[in-house]
C-alpha positions in Angstrom: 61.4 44.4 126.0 63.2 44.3 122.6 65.4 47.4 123.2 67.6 46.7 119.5 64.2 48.1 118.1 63.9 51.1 120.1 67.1 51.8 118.8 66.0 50.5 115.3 65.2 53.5 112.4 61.9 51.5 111.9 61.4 53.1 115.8 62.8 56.3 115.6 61.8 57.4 111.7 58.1 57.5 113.0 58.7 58.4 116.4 60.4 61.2 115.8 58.7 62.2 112.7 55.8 62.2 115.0 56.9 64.5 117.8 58.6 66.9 115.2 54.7 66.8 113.7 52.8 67.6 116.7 55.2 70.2 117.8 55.2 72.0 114.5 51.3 72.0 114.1 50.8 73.2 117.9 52.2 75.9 117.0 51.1 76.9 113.7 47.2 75.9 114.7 47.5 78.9 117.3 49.6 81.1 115.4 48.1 84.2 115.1 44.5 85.0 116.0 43.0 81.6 115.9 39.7 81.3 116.8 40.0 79.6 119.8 42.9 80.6 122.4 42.9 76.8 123.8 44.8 74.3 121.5 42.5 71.4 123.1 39.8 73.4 121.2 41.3 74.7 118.3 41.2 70.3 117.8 37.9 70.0 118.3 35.8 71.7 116.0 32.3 71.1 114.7 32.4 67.1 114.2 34.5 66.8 116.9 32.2 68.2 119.5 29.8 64.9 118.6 32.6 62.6 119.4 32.8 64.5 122.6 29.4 64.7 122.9 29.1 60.8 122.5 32.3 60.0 124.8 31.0 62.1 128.0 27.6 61.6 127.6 26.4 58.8 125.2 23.7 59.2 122.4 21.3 61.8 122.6 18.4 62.3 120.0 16.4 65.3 119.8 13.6 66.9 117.3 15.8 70.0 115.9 14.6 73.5 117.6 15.2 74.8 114.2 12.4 72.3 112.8 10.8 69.6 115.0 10.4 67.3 111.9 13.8 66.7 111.7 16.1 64.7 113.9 19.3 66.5 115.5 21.7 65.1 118.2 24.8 62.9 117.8 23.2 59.7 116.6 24.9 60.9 113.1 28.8 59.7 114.1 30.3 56.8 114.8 31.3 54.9 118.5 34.9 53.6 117.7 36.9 56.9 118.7 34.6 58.4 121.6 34.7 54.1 123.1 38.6 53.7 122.6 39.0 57.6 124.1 37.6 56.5 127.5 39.9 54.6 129.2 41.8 57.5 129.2 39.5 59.3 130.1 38.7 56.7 133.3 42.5 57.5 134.5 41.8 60.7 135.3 42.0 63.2 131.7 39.2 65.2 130.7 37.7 63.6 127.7 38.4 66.8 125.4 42.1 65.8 126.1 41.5 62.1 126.3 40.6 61.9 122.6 43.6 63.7 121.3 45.5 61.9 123.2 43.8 58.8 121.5 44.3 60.5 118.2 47.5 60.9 118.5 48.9 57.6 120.2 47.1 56.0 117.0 49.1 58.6 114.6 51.8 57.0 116.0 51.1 53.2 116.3 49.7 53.6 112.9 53.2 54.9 111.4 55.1 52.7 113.0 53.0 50.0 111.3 53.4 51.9 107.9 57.6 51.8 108.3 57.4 48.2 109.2 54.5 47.4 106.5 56.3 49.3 103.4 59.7 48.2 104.4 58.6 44.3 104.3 57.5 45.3 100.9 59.7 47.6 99.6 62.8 48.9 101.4 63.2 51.3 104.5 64.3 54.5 102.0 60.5 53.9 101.0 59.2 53.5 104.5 60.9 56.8 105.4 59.5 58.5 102.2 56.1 57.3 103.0 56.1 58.9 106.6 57.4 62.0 105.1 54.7 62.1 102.4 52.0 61.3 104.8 53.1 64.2 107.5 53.7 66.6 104.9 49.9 66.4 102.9 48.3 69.3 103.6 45.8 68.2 105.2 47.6 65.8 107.6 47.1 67.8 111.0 43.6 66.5 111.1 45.2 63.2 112.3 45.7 65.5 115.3 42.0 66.4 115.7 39.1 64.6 117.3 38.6 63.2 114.1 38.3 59.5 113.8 41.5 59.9 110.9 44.4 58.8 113.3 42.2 55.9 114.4 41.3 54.8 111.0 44.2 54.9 109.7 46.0 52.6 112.4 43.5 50.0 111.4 43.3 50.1 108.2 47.7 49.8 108.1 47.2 47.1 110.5 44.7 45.5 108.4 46.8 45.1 105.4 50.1 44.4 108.1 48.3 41.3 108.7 47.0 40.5 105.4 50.9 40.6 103.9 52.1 38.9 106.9 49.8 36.1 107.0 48.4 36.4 110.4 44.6 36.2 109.5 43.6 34.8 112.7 43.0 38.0 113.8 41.9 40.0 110.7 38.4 40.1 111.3 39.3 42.4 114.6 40.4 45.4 112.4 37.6 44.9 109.8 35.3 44.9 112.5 36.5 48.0 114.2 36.9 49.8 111.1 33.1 49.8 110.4 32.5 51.5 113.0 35.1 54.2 112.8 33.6 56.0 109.9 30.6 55.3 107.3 33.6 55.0 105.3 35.5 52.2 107.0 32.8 49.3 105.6 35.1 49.8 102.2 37.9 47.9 103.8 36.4 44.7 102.5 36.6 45.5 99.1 40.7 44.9 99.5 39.7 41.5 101.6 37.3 40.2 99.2 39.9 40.8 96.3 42.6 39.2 97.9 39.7 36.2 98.7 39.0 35.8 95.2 42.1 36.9 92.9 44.2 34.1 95.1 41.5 31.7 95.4 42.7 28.9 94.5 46.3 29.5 96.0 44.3 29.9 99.9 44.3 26.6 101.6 40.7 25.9 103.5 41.7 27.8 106.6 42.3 31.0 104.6 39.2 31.3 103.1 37.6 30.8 106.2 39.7 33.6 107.7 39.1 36.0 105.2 35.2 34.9 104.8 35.0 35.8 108.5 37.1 38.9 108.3 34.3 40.2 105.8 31.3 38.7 108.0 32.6 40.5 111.0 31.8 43.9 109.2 28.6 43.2 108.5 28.1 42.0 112.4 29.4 45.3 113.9 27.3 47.5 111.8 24.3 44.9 113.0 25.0 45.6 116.6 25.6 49.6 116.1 22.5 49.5 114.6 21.1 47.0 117.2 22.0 49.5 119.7 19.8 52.5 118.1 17.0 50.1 117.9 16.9 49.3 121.4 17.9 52.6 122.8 16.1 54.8 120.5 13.8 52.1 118.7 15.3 53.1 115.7 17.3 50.5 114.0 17.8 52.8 110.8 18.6 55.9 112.7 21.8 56.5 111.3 20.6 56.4 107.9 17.2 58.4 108.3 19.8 60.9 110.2 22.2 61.4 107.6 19.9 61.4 104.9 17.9 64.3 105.6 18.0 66.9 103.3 20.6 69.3 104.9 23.0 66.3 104.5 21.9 64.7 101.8 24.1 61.8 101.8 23.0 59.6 98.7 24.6 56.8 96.7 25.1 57.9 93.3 27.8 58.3 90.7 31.1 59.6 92.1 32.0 61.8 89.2 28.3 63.2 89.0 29.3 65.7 92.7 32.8 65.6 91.5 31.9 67.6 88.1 29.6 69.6 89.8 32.6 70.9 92.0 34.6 71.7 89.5 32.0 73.4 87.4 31.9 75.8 90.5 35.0 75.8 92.4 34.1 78.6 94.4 31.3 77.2 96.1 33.8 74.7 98.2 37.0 76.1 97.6 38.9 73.9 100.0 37.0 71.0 98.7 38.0 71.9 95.1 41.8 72.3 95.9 42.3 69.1 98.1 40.5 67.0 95.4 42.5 68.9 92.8 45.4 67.9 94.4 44.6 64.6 95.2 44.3 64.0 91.0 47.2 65.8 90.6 49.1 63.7 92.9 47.9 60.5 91.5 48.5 61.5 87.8 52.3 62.8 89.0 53.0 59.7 91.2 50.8 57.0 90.0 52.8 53.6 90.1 52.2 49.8 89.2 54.3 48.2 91.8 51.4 49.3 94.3 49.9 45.8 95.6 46.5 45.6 93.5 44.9 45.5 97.0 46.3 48.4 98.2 45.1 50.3 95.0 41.9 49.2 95.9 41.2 50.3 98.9 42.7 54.0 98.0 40.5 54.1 95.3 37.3 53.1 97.4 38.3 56.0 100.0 39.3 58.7 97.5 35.9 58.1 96.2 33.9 57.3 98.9 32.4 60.6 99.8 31.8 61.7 96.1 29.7 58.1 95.6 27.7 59.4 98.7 26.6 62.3 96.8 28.5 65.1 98.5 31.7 66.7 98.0 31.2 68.5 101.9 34.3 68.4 103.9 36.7 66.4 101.8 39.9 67.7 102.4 39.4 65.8 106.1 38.4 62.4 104.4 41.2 61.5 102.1 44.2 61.8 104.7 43.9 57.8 105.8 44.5 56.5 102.2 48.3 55.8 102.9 48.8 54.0 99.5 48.9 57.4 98.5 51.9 58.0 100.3 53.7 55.0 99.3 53.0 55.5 95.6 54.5 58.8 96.5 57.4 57.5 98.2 57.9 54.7 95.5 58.4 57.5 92.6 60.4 59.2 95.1 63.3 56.4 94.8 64.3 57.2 90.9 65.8 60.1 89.9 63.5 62.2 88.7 61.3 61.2 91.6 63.4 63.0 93.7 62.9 66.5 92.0 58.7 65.2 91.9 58.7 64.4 95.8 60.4 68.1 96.3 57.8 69.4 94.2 54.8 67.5 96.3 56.4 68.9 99.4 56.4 72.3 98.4 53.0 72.5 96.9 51.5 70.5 100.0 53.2 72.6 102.7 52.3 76.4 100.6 48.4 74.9 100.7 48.6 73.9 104.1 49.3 77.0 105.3 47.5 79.2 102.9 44.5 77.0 102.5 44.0 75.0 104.9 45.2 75.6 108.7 44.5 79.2 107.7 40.8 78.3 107.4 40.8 75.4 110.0 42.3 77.8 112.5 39.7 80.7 111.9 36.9 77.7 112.6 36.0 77.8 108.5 36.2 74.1 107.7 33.7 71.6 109.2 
């Protein structure tokens, strides 16, 4: 064991960081009369019961009592968290505790990555701004939930770690675990396919190959998930026909089409409205060039992802694994004025935390 980096800041910035985080929002998600009196539940709320659903029991499909016509159960959410969650779950936790735990080890792991991946960059005054940034937005406790965030975001950090560090032998293993994290996790060959081409002549054979097969290997897992509905439910379009029905309504069209609808009636999604408010805000205030072009292209494809799926629903959960968000915040951060503007993120992020969004997260508001 390499002790020097236990004792390294690249070790203890996150680690500590990360125990400071968990402490803080453990108690401020039962803070007053939260819904639930359990903590383990308070973390898993509506979405999170189908990842529980899926890790104790497997997929279940069932005609909707509500309306037999339509099709209800878990088949809607994808296998990555609920799978990862059960080895702990074989060594004796309950699964409700074995996926936060998974949640949270990959908070960890994931900013770990982010120090090591932003210093190699940049410097570690970055790195440190970056894991500040990313624990203070405000909606950042739901990398504590039974959300797939924590897990996504690990892989997608350890998916550019290897891109920057050259170690493509195993890229395709995060690309491929990424799509099936979330519907959203497919976008992580956008960044792959742009590094492919923009440096095409510069990659040797080998590289190609690697990143060709980095981008085939999405395509494969999403064959097999869907391979596994068709077998066990003879459905291999279940997913979709699930989350296209019309109480979901999940659509490709133009992102700014659901995004001007919001904000012609803010009211109708209020924490919607304010997290994509401030998620403009934040890119307008700390928007900065010396992002890697890859980078930007995969925080764009997430920012935008649920908006070009024809829904604004839910969010403020979605955007919290774009971390070049954080270091475009932490980047500003290092000039002089950036200082005053990464004091002013901190306060606006921590006021809406508490007043927007554990307040409604802890009544059991926001699915």
């Amino acid at each position: 064991m390499n002790y020097s980096y236990l004792k390294s800041k690249s070790f203890l910035w996150p680690t500590v960081l990360t125990l400071v985080f968990i402490l803080v929002y453990a108690f401020l998600l039962q803070a007053g009369r939260p819904k639930y009196y359990e903590l383990s539940r308070t973390l898993i709320q509506w979405d999170c019961r189908h990842y529980l659903s899926i890790a104790r029991d497997g997929y279940e499909k069932f005609p909707c009592g509500w309306n037999p016509d339509y099709i209800c159960g878990n088949i809607g959410w994808f296998p990555l968290l609920p799978m990862t969650s059960r080895l702990p779950a074989a060594l004796g936790l309950s699964h409700s505790y074995a996926l936060i735990l998974t949640s949270w080890l990959a908070l960890w792991l994931g900013l770990l990555l982010l120090f090591r991946l932003v210093t190699d960059r940049f410097e570690e005054r970055t790195a440190v701004f970056a894991v500040l940034a990313l624990l203070l937005f405000p909606g950042a406790f739901y990398f504590l939930t039974a959300y797939p965030n924590s897990l996504y975001f690990l892989l997608a950090v350890l998916t550019f770690f290897l891109l920057e560090r050259r170690h493509l032998a195993w890229l395709w293993l995060p690309t491929a675990l990424l799509a099936v994290t979330h519907p959203s996790g497919a976008i992580i060959g956008l960044p792959v396919l742009y590094v492919l081409i923009r440096h095409w002549r510069d990659h040797d054979a080998r590289t190609r190959l690697l990143l060709v097969l980095s981008l085939l290997s999405i395509g494969l897992a999403l064959l097999l998930f869907f391979t596994y509905f068709w077998i066990r439910f003879d459905d291999f379009l279940l997913y979709l026909h699930h989350q296209s029905q019309p109480y979901y309504a999940h659509r490709i069209t133009l992102p700014f089409i659901p995004i001007a609808r919001l904000f012609l009636r803010p009211s109708l999604d209020w924490p919607d409205f304010v997290m994509l408010l401030f998620v403009v805000a934040t890119l307008i205030l700390f928007y900065s060039r010396r992002i890697p072009a890859a980078w930007q292209v995969f925080m764009f494809a997430l920012l935008l992802f649920s908006p070009t799926m024809g829904t604004t629903d839910s969010y403020f959960r979605y955007v919290e694994p774009a971390f070049p968000l954080y270091v475009m915040i932490a980047v500003r951060a290092g000039s002089p004025k950036g200082k005053y503007l990464f004091g002013v993120y901190a306060v606006a992020s921590t006021v809406l935390m508490l007043l927007v969004f554990v307040a409604g997260y802890r009544a059991g508001l926001l699915k």
